[in-house]
N, C-alpha and C positions, 0 to 999 in steps of 0.2 A: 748362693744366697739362700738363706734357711726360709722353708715355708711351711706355716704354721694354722691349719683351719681348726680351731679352738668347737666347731660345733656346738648345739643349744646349748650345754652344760660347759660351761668355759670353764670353772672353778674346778672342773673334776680333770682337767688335762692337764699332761707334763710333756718338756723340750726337754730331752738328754742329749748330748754331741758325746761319740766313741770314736778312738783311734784307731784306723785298720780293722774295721769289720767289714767282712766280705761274705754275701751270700753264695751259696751253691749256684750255679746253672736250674733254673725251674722251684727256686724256695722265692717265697712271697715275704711281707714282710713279719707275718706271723710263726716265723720260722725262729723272732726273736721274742726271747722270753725276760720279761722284766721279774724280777725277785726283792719282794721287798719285808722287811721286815719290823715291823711299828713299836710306837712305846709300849707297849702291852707283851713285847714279842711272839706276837700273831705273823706269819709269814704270809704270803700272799704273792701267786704268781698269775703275771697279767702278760698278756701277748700284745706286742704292737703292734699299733692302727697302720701305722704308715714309717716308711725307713726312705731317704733318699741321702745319696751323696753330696758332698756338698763339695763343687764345683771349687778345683785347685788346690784343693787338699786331701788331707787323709781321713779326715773327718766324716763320720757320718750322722743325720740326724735322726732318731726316733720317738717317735711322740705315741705317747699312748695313755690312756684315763687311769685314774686312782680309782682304786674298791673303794664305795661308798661307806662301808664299816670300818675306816683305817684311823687307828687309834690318834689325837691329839700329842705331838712332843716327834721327837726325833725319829727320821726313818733311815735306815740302810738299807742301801741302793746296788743291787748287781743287773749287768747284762750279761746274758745267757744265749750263747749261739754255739752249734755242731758242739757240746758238750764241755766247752769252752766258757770259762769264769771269768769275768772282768775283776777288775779292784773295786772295791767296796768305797762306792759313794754315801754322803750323809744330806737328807734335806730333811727340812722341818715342817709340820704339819700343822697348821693353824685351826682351830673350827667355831 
């Protein structure tokens, strides 16, 4: 079951769920690197706060804050783990 603690600033936090990410033995969850790239094409790499399994799947969750200077209009989306690129997700940025 995904758990989610949004913290003072709720509006600056994001839920991504990955397939098949598996940390090393002794890597924290700042091991995973979010990449993100704004309407502006400003890139921007953010470490996640928190990563947990998600219970009977393959799924994992990781929640981490958006940079406060992230452009308004569409973002792409990578995770970033042991050197390893995920597929490029798209969310929209409202302000």
């Amino acid at each position: 079951m995904p758990q989610f603690n949004p913290g003072v600033d709720q509006n600056r936090r994001l839920m991504l769920f990955a397939a098949n990410l598996t940390l090393n033995q002794g890597d924290t969850s700042a091991a995973v690197t979010i990449t993100l790239v704004d309407g502006n094409s400003q890139t921007f790499n953010v470490t996640a706060e928190d990563l947990r399994a998600i219970s009977n799947t393959s799924f994992s969750q990781i929640n981490f804050r958006l940079p406060d200077n992230l452009a308004a209009g569409t973002c792409l989306v990578t995770i970033n783990l042991h050197g390893q690129i995920s597929n490029t997700g798209v969310i929209r940025i409202a302000q």
